[in-house]
Biopython code that builds the backbone (N, CA, C, O; Angstrom):
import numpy as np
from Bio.PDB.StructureBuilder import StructureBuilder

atoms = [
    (1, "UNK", "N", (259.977, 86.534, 140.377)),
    (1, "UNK", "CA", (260.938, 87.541, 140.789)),
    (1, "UNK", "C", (262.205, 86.887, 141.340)),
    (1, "UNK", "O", (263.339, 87.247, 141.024)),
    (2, "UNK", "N", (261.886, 85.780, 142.291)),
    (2, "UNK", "CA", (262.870, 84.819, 142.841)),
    (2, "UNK", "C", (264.086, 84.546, 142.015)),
    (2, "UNK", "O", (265.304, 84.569, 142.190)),
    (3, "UNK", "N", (263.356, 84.311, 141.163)),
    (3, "UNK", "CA", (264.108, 82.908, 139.143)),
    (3, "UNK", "C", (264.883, 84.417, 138.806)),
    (3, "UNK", "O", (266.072, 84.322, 139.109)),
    (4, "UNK", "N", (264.596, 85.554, 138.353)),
    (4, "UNK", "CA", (265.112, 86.719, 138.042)),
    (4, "UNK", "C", (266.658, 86.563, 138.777)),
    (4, "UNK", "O", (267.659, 86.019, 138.312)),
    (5, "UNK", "N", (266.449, 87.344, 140.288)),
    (5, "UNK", "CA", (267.308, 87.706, 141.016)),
    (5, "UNK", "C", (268.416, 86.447, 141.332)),
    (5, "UNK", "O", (269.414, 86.775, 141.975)),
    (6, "UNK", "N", (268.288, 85.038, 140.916)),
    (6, "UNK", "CA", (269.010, 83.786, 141.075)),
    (6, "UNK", "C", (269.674, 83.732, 139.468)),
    (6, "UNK", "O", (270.801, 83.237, 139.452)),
    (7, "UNK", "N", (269.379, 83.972, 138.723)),
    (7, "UNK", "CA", (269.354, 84.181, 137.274)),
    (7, "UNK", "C", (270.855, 85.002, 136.690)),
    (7, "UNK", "O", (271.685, 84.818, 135.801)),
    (8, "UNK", "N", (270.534, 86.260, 138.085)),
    (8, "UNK", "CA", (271.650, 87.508, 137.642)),
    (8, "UNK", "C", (272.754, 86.973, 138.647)),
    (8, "UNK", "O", (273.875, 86.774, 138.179)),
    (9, "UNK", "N", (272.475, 86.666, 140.297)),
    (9, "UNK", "CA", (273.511, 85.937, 141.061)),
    (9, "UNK", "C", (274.182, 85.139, 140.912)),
    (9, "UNK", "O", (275.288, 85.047, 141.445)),
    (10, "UNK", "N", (273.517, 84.084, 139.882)),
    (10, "UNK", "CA", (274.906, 83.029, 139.521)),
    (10, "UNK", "C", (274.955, 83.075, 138.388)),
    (10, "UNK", "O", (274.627, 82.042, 137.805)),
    (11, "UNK", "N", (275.312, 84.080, 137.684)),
    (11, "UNK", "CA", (275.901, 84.310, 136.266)),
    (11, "UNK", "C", (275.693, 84.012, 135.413)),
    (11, "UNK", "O", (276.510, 83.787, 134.519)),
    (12, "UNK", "N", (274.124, 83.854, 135.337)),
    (12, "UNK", "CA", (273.520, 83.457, 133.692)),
    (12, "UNK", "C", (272.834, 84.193, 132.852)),
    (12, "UNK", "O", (272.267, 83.769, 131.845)),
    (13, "UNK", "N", (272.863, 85.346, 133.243)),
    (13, "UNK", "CA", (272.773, 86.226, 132.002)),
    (13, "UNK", "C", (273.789, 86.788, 131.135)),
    (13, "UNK", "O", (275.002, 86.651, 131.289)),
    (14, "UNK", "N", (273.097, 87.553, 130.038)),
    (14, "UNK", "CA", (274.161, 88.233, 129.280)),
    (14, "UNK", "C", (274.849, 89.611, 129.911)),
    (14, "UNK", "O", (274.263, 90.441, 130.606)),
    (15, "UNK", "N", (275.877, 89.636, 129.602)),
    (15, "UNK", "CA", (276.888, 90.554, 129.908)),
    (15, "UNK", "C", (275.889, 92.338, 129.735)),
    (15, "UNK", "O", (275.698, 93.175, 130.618)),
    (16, "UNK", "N", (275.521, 92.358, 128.504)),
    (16, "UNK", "CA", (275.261, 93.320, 128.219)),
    (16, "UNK", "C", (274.108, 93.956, 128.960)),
    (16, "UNK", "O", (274.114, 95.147, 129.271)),
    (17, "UNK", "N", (273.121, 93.126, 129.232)),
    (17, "UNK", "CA", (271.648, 93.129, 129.721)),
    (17, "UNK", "C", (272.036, 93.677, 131.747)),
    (17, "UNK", "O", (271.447, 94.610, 132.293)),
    (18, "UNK", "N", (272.908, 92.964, 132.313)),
    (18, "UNK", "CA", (273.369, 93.299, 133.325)),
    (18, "UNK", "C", (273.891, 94.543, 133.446)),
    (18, "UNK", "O", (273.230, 95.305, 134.152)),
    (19, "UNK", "N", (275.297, 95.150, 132.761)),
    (19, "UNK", "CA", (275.540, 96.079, 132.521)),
    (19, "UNK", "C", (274.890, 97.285, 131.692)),
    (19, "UNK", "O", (275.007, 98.233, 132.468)),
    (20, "UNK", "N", (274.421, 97.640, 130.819)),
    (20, "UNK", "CA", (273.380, 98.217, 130.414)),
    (20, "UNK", "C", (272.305, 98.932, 131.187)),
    (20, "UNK", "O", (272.030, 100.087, 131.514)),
    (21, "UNK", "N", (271.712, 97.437, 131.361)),
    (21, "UNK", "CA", (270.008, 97.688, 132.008)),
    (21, "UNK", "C", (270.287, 97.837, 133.561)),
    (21, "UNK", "O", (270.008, 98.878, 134.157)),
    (22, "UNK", "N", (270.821, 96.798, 134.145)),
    (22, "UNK", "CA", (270.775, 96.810, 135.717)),
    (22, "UNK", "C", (271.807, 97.356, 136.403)),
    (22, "UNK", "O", (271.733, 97.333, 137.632)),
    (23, "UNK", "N", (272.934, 97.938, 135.783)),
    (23, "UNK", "CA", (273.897, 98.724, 136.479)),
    (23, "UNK", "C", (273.818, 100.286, 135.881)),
    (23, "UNK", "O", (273.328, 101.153, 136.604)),
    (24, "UNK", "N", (274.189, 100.543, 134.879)),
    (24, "UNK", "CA", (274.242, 101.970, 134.512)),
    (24, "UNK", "C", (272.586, 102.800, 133.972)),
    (24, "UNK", "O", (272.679, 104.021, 133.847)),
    (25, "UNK", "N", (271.665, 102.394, 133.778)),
    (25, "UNK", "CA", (270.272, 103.063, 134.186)),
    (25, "UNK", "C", (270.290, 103.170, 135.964)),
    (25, "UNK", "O", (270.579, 104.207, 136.562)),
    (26, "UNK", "N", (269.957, 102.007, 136.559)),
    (26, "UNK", "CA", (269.693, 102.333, 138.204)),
    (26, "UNK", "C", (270.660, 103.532, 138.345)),
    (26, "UNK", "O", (270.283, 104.549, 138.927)),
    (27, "UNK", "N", (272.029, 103.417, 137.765)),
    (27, "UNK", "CA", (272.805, 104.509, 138.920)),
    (27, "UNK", "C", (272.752, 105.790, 138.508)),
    (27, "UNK", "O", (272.880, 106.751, 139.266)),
    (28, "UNK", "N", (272.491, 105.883, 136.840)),
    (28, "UNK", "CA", (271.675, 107.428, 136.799)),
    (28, "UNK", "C", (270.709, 108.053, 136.999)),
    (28, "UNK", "O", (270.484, 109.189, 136.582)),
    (29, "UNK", "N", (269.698, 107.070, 137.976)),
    (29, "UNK", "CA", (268.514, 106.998, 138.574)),
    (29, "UNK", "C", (268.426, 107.916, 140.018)),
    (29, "UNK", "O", (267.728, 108.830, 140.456)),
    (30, "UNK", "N", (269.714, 106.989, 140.524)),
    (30, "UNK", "CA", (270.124, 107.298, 141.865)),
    (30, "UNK", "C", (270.761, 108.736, 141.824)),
    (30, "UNK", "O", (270.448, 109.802, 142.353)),
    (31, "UNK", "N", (271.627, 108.402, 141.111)),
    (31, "UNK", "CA", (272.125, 110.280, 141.350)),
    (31, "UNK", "C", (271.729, 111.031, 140.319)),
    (31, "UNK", "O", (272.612, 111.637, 139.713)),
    (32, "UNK", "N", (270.637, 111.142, 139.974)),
    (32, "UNK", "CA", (269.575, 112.217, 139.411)),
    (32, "UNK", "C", (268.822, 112.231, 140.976)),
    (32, "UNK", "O", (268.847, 113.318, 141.553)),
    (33, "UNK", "N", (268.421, 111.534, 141.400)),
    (33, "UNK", "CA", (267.124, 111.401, 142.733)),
    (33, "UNK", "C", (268.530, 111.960, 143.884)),
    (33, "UNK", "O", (268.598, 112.971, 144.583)),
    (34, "UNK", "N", (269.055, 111.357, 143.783)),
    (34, "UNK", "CA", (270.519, 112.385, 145.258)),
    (34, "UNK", "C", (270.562, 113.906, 144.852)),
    (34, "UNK", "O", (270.329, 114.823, 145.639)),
    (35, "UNK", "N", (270.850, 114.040, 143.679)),
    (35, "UNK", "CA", (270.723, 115.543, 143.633)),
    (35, "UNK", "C", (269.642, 116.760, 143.583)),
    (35, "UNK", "O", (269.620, 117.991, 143.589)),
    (36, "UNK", "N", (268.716, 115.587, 143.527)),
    (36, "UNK", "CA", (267.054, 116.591, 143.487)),
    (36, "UNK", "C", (266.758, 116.458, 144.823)),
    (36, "UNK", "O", (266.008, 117.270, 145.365)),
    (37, "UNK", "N", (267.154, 115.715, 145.312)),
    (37, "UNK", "CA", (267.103, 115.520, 147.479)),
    (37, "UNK", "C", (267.868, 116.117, 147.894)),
    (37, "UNK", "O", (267.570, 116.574, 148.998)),
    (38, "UNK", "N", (269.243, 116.493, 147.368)),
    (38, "UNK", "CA", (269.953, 117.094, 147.898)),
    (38, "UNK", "C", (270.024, 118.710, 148.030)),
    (38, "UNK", "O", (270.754, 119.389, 148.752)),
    (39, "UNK", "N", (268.969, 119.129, 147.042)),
    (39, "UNK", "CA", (268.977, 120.490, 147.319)),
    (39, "UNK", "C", (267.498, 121.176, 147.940)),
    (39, "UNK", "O", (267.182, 122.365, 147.970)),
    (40, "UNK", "N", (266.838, 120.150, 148.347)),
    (40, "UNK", "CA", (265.634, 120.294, 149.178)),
    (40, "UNK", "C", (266.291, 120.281, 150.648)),
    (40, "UNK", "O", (267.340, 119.830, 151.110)),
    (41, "UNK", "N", (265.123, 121.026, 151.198)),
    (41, "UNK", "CA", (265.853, 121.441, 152.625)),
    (41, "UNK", "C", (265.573, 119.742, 153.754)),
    (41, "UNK", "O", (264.574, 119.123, 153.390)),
    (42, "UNK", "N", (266.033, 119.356, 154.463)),
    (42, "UNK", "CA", (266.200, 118.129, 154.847)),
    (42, "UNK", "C", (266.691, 117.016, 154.062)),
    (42, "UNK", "O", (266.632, 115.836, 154.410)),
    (43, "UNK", "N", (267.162, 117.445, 153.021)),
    (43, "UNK", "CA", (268.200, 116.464, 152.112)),
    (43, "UNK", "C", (268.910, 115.429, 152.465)),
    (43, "UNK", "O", (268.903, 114.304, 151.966)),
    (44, "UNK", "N", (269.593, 115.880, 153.434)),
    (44, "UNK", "CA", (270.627, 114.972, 153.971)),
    (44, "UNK", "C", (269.835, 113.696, 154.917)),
    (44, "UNK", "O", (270.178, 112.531, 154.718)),
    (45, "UNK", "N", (269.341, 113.846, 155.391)),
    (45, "UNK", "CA", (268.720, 112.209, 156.227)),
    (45, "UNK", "C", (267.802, 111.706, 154.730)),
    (45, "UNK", "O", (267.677, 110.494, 154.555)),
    (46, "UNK", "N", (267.303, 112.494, 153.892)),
    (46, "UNK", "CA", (266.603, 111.257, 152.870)),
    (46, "UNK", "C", (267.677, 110.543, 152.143)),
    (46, "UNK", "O", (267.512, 109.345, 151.914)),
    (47, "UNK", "N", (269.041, 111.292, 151.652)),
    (47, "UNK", "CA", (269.986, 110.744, 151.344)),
    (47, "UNK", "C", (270.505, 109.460, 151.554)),
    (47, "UNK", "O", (270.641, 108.448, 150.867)),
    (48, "UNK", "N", (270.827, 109.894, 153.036)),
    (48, "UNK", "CA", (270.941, 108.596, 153.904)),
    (48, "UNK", "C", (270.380, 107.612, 153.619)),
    (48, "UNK", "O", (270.863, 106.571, 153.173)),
    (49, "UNK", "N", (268.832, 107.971, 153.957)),
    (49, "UNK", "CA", (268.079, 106.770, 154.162)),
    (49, "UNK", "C", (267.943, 105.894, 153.116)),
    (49, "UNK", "O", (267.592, 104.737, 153.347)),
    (50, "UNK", "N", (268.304, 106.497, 151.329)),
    (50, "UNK", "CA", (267.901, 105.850, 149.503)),
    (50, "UNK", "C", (270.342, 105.040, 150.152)),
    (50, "UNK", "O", (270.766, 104.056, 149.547)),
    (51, "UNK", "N", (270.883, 105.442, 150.790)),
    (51, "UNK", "CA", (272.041, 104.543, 151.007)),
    (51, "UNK", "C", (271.599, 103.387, 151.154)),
    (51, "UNK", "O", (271.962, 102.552, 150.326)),
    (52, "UNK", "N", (270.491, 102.890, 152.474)),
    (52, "UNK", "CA", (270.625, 101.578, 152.801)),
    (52, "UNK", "C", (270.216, 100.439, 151.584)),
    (52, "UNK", "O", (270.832, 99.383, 151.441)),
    (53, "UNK", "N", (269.099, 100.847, 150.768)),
    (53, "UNK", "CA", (268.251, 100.235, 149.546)),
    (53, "UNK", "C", (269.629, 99.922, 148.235)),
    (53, "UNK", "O", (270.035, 98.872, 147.737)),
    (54, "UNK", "N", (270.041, 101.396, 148.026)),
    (54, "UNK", "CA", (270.717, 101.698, 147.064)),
    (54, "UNK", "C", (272.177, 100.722, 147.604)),
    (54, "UNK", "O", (272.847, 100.457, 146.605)),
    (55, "UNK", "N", (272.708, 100.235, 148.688)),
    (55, "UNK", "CA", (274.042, 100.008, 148.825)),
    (55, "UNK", "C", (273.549, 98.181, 148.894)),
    (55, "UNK", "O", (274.455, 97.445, 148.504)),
    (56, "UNK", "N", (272.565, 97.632, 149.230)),
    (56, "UNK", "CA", (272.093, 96.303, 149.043)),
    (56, "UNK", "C", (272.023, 95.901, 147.515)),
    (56, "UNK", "O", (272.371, 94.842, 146.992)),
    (57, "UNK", "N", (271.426, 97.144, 146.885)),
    (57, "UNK", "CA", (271.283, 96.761, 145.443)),
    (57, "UNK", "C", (272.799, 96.905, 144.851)),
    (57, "UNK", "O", (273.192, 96.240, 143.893)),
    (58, "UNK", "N", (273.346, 97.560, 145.329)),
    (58, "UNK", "CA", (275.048, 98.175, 144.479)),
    (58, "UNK", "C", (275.644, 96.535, 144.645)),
    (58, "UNK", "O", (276.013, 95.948, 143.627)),
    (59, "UNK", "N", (275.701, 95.912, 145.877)),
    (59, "UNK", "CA", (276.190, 94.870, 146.142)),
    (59, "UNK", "C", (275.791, 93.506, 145.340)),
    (59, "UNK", "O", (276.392, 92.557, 144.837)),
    (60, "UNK", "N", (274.744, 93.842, 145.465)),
    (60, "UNK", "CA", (274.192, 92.465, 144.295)),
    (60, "UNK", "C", (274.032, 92.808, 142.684)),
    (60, "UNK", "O", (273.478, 92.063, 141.876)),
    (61, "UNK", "N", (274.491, 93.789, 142.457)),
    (61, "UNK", "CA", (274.739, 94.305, 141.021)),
    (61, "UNK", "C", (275.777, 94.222, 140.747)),
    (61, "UNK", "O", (276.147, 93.879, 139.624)),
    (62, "UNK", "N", (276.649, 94.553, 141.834)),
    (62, "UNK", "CA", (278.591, 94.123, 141.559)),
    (62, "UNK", "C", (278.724, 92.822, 141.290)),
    (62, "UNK", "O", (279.114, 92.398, 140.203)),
    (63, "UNK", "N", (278.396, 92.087, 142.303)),
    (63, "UNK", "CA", (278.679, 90.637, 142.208)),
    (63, "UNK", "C", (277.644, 90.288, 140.997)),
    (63, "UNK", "O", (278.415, 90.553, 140.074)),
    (64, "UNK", "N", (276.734, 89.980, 140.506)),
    (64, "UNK", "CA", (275.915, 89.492, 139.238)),
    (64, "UNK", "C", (276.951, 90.321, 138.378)),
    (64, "UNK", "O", (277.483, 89.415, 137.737)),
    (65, "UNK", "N", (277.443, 91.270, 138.053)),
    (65, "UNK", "CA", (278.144, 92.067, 136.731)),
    (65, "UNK", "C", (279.634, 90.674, 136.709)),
    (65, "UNK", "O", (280.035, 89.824, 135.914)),
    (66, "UNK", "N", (279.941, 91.078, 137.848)),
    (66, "UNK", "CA", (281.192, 89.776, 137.924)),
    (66, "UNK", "C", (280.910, 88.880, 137.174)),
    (66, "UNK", "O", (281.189, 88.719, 135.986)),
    (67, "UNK", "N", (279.869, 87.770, 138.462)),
    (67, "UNK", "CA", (279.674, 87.071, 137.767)),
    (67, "UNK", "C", (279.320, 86.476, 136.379)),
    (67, "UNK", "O", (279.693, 85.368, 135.996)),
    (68, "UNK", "N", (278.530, 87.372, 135.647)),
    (68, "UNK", "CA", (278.050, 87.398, 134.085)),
    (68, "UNK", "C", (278.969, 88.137, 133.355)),
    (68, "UNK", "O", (278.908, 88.057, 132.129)),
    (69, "UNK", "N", (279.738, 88.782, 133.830)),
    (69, "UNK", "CA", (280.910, 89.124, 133.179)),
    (69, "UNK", "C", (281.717, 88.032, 131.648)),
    (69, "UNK", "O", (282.334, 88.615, 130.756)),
    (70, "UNK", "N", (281.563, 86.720, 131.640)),
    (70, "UNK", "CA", (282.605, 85.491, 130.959)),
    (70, "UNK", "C", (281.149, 85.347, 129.735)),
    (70, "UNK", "O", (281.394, 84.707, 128.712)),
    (71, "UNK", "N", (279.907, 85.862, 129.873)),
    (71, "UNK", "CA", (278.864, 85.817, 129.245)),
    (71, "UNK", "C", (278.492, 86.675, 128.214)),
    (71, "UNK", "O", (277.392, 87.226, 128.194)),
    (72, "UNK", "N", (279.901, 86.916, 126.793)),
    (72, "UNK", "CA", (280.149, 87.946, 126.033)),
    (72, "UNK", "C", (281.021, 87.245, 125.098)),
    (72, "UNK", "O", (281.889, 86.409, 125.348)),
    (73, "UNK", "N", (280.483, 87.936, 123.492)),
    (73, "UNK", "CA", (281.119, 87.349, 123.019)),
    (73, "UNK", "C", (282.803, 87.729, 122.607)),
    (73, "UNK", "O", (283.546, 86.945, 122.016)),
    (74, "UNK", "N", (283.034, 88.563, 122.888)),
    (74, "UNK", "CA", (284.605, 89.454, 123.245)),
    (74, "UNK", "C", (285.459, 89.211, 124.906)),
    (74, "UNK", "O", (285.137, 89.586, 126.034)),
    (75, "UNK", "N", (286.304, 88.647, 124.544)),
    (75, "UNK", "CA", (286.861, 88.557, 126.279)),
    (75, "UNK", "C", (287.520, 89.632, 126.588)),
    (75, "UNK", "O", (288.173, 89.792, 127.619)),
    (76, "UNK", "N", (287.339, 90.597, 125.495)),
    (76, "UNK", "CA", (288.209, 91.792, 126.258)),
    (76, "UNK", "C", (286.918, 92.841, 127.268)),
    (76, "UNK", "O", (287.313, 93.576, 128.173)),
    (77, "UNK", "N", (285.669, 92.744, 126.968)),
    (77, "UNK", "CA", (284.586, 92.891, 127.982)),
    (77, "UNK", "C", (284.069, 92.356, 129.067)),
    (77, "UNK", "O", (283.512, 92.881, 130.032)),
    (78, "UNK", "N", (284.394, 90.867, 128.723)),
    (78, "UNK", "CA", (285.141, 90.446, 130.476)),
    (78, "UNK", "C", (285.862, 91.240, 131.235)),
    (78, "UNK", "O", (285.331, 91.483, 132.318)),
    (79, "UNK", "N", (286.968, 91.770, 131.035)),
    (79, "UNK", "CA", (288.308, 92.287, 131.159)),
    (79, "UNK", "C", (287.657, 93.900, 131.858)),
    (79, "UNK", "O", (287.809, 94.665, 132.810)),
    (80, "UNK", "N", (286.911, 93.723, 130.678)),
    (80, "UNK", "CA", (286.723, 95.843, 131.121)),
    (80, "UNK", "C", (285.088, 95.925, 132.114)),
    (80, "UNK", "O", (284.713, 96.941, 132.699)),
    (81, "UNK", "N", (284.413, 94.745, 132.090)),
    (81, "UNK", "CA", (283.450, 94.658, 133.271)),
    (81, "UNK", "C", (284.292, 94.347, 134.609)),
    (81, "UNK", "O", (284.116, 94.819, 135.733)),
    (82, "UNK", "N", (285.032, 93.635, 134.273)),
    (82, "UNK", "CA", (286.016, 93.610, 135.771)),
    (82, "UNK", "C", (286.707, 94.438, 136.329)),
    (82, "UNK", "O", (286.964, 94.529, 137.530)),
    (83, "UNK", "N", (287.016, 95.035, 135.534)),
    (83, "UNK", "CA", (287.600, 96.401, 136.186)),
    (83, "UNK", "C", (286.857, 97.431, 136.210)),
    (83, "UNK", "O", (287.302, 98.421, 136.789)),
    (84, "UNK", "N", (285.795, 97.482, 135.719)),
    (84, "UNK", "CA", (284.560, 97.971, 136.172)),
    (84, "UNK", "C", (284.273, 97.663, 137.525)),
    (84, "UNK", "O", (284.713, 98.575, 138.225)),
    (85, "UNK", "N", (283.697, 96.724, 138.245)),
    (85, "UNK", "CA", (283.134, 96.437, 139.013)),
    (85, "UNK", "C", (284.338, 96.937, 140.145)),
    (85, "UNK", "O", (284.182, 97.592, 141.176)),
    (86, "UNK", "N", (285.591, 96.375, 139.549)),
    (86, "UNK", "CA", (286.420, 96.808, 141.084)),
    (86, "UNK", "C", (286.702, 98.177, 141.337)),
    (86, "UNK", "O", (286.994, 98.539, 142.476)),
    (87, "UNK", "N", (286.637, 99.074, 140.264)),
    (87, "UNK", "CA", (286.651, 100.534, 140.449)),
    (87, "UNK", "C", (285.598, 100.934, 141.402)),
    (87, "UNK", "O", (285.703, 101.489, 142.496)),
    (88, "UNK", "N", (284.373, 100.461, 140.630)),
    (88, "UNK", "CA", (283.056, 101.201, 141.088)),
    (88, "UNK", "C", (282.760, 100.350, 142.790)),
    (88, "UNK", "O", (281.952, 100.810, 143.596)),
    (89, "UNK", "N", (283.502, 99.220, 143.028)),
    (89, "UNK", "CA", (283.098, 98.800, 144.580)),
    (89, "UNK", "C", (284.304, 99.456, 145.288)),
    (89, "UNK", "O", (284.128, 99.540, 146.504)),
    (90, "UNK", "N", (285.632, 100.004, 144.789)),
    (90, "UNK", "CA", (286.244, 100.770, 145.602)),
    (90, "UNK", "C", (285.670, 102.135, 145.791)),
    (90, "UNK", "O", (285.656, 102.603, 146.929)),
    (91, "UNK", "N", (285.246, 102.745, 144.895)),
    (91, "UNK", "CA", (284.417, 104.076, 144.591)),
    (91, "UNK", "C", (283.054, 103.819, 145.328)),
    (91, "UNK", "O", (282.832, 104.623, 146.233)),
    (92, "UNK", "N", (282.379, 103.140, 145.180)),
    (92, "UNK", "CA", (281.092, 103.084, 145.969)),
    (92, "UNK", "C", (281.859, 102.724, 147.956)),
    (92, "UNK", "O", (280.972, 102.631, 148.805)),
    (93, "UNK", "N", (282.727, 102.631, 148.261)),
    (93, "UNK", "CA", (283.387, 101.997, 149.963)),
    (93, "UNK", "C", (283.280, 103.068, 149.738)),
    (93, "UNK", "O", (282.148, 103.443, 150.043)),
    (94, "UNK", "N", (284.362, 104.456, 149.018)),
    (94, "UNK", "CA", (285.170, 105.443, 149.757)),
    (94, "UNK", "C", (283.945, 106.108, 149.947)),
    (94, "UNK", "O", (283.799, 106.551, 151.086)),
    (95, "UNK", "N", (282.837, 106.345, 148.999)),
    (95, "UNK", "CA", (281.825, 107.488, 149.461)),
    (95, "UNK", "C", (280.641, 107.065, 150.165)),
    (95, "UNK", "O", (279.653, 107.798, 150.213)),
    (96, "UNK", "N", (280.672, 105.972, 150.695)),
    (96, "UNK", "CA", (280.139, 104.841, 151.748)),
    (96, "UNK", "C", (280.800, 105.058, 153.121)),
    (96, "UNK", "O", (280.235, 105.031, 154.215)),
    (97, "UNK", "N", (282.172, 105.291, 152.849)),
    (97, "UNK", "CA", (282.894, 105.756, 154.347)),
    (97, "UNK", "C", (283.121, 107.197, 154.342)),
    (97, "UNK", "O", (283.703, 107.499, 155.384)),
    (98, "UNK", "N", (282.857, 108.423, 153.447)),
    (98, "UNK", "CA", (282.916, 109.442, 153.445)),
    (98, "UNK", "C", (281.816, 110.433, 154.119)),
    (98, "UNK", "O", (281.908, 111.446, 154.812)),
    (99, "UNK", "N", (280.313, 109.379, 153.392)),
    (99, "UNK", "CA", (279.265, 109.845, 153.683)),
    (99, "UNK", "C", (278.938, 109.694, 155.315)),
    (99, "UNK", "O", (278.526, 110.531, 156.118)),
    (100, "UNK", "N", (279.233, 108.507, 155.453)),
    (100, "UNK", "CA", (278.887, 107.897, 156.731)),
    (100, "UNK", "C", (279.974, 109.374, 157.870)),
    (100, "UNK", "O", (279.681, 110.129, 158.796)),
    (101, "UNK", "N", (280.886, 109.164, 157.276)),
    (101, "UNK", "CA", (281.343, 109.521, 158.752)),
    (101, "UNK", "C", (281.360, 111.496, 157.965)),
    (101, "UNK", "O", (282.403, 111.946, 158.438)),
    (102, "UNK", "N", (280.845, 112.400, 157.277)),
    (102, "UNK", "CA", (279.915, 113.663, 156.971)),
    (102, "UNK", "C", (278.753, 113.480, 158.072)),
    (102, "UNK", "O", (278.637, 114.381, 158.903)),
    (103, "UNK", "N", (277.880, 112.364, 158.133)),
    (103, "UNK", "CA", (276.867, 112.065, 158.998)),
    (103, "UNK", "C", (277.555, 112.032, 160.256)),
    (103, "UNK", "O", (277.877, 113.172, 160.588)),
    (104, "UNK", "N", (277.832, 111.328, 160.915)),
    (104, "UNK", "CA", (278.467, 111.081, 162.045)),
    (104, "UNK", "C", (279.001, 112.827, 162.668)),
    (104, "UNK", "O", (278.506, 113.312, 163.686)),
    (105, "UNK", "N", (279.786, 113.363, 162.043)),
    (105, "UNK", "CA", (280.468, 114.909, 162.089)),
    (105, "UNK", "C", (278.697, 115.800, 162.540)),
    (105, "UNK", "O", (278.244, 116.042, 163.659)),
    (106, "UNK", "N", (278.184, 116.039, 161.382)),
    (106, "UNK", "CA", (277.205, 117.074, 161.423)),
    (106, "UNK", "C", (275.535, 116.307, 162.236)),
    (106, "UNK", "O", (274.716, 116.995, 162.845)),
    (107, "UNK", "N", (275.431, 115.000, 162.039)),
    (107, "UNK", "CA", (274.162, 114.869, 163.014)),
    (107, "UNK", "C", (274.413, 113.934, 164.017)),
    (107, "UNK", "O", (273.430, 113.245, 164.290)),
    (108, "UNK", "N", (275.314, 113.723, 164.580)),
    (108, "UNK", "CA", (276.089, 112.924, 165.794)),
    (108, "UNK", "C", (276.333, 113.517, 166.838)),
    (108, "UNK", "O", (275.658, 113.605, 167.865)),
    (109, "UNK", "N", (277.805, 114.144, 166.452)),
    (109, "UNK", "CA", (278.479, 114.631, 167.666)),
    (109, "UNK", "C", (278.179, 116.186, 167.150)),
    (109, "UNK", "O", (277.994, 116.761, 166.077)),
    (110, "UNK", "N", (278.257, 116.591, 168.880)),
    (110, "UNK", "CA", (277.527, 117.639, 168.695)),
    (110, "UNK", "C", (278.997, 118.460, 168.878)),
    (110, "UNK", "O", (280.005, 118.042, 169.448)),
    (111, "UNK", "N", (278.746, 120.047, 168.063)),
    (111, "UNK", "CA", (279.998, 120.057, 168.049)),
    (111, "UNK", "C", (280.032, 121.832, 168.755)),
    (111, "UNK", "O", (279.102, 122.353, 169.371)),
    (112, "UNK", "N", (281.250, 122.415, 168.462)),
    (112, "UNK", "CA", (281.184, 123.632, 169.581)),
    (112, "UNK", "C", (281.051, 124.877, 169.005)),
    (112, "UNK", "O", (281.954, 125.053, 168.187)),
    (113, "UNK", "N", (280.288, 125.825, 169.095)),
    (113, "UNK", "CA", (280.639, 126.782, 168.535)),
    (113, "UNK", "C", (281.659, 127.579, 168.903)),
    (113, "UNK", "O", (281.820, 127.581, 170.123)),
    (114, "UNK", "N", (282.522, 128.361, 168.204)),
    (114, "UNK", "CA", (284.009, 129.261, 168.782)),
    (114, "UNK", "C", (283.636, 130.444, 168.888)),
    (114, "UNK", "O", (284.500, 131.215, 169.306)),
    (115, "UNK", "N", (282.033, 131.132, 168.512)),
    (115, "UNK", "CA", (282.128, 132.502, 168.909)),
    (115, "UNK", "C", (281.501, 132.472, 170.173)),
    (115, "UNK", "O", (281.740, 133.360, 170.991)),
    (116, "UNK", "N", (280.777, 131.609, 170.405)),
    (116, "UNK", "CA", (279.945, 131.723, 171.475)),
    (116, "UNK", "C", (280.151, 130.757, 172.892)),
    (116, "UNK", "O", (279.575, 130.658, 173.975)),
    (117, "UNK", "N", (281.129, 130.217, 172.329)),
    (117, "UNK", "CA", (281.144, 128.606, 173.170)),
    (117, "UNK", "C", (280.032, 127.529, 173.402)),
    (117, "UNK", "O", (280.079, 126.512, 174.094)),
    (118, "UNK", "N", (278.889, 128.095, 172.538)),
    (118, "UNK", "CA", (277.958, 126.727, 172.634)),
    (118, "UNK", "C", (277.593, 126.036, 172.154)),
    (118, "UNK", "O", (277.116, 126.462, 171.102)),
    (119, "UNK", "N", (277.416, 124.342, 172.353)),
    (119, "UNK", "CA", (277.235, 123.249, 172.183)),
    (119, "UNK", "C", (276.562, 123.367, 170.697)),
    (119, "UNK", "O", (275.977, 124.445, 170.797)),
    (120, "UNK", "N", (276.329, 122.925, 169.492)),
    (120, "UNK", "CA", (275.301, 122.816, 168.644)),
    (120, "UNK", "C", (275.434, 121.829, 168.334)),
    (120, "UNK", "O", (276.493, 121.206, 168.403)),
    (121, "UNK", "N", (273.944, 121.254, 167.725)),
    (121, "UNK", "CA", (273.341, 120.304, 167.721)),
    (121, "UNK", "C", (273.195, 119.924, 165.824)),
    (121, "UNK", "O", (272.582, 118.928, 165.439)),
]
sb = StructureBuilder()
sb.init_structure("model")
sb.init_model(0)
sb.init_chain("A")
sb.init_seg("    ")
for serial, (resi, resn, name, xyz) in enumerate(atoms, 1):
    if name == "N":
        sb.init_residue(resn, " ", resi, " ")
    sb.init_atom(name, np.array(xyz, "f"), 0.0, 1.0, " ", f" {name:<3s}", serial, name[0])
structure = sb.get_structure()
């Protein structure tokens, strides 16, 4: 498993096998499973909780896509995995800092009600 995960980190696989298999299956994985959690009642903390797994793996899938990126026989798929990766790690921050602070708003601070004046939780 070790040889695998060292394999995809320093850029010795193929382009396609990375992208393909280990980036675009997992993430229609993930948000098929976010949206079937998300409409069950306590949704939101399991959400959360598939972030911490799901944002370790996003990170080492960005960087291995990078890296194996030059591992193709077209350099214009270099080109379009790279701008891949930087879309999808700006796109994966904003709803990384969107989500986070949705959380923070609704199970944090507790906030006020205006008809009643009280505190909710």
């Amino acid at each position: 498993m070790y040889d695998f995960l060292r394999k995809y980190w320093k850029g010795e696989e193929k382009l396609w096998k990375v992208f393909w298999i280990w980036t675009l299956i997992p993430h229609v994985i993930f948000h098929f499973l976010q949206e079937s959690i998300g409409e069950t009642s306590g949704g939101v903390n399991l959400i959360l909780l598939m972030w911490i797994p799901f944002g370790i793996y996003a990170v080492w899938i960005l960087i291995s896509l990078w890296r194996c990126s030059p591992n193709v026989g077209w350099s214009g798929f270099k080109v379009l995995a790279r701008i891949f990766v930087i879309l999808e790690g700006f796109i994966f921050g904003i709803v990384l800092l969107f989500t986070t602070y949705m959380w923070l708003i609704f199970k944090v601070v507790p906030t006020l009600d205006i008809q009643s004046g009280a505190q909710l939780q």
